[in-house]
C-alpha positions as CSV (number, residue, x, y, z in Angstrom):
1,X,-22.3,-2.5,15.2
2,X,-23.3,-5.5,13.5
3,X,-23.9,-4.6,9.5
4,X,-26.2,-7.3,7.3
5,X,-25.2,-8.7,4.1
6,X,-27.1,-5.9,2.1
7,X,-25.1,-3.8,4.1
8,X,-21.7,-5.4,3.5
9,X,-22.4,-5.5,-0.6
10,X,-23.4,-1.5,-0.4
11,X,-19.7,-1.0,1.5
12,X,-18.0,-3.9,-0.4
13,X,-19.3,-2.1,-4.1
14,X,-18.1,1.5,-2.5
15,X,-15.1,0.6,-1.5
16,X,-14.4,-0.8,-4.3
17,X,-15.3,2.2,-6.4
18,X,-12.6,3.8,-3.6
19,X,-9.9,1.6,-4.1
20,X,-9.7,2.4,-8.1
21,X,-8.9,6.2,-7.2
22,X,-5.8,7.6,-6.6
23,X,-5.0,9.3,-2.7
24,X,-6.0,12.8,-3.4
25,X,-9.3,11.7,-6.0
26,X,-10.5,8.9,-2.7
27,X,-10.9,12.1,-0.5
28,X,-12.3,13.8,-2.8
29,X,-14.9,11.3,-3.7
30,X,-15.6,10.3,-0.1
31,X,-16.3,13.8,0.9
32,X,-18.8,13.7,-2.2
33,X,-20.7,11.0,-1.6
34,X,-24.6,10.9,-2.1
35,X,-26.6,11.6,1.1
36,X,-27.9,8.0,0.5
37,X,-24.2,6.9,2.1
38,X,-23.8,8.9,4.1
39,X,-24.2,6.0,6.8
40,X,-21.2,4.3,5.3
41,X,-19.4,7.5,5.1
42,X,-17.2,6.9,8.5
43,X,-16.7,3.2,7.9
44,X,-15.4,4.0,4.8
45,X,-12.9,6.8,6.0
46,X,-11.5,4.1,8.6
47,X,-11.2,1.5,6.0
48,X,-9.2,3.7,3.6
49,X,-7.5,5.0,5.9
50,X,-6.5,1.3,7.2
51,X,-5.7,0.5,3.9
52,X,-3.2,3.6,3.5
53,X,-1.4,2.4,6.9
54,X,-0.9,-0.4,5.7
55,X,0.5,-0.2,2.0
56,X,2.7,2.7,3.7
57,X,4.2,0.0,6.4
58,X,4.6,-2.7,3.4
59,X,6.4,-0.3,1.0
60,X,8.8,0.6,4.1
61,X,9.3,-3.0,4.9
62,X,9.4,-3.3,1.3
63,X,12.5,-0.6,1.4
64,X,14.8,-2.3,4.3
65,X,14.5,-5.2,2.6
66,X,15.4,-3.7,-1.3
67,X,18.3,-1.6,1.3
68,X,19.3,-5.0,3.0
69,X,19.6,-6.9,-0.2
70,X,22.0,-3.9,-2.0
71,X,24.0,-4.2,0.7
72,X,24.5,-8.0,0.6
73,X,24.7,-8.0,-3.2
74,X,27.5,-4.9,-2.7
75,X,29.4,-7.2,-0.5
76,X,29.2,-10.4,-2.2
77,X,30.7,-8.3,-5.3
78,X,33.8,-7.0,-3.3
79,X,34.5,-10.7,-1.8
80,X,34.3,-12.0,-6.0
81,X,36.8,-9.0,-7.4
82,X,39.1,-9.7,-3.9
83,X,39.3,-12.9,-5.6
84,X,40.0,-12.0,-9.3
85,X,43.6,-11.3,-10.1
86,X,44.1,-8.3,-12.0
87,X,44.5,-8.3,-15.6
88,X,48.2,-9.0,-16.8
89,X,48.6,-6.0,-19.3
């Protein structure tokens, strides 16, 4: 379906209004939405919950890599005290 720009600036301003809520308050507010949007209602549902896939996937990529770099840092520190004679008491 091919939207106009009118179109576009009513979905850009709404999702926007979307985007500044919190997970529980965006389904709340989408499921309250005037009648007059109700047009936008669906797109709006797919593009949250696009955007909700998608932060979920980057904060799990986001993990492995946090996971990955303890691990590496761990290591590192076990190689530099292998190499650090103890303390003559």
């Amino acid at each position: 379906m091919k939207r106009s720009a009118a179109q576009y600036a009513v979905l850009s301003r709404l999702l926007d209004d979307a985007l500044a809520l919190d997970e529980p308050a965006r389904a709340n507010w989408l499921a309250a939405l005037p009648v007059e949007y109700a047009a936008q209602r669906a797109t709006l549902d797919r593009m949250l919950t696009f955007d909700r896939r998608a932060s979920h996937r980057t904060l799990l990529n986001l993990e492995g890599h946090l996971r990955s770099s303890a691990r590496s840092v761990n290591e590192l520190l076990e190689k530099l005290q292998a190499c650090v004679p103890p303390d003559a008491d």
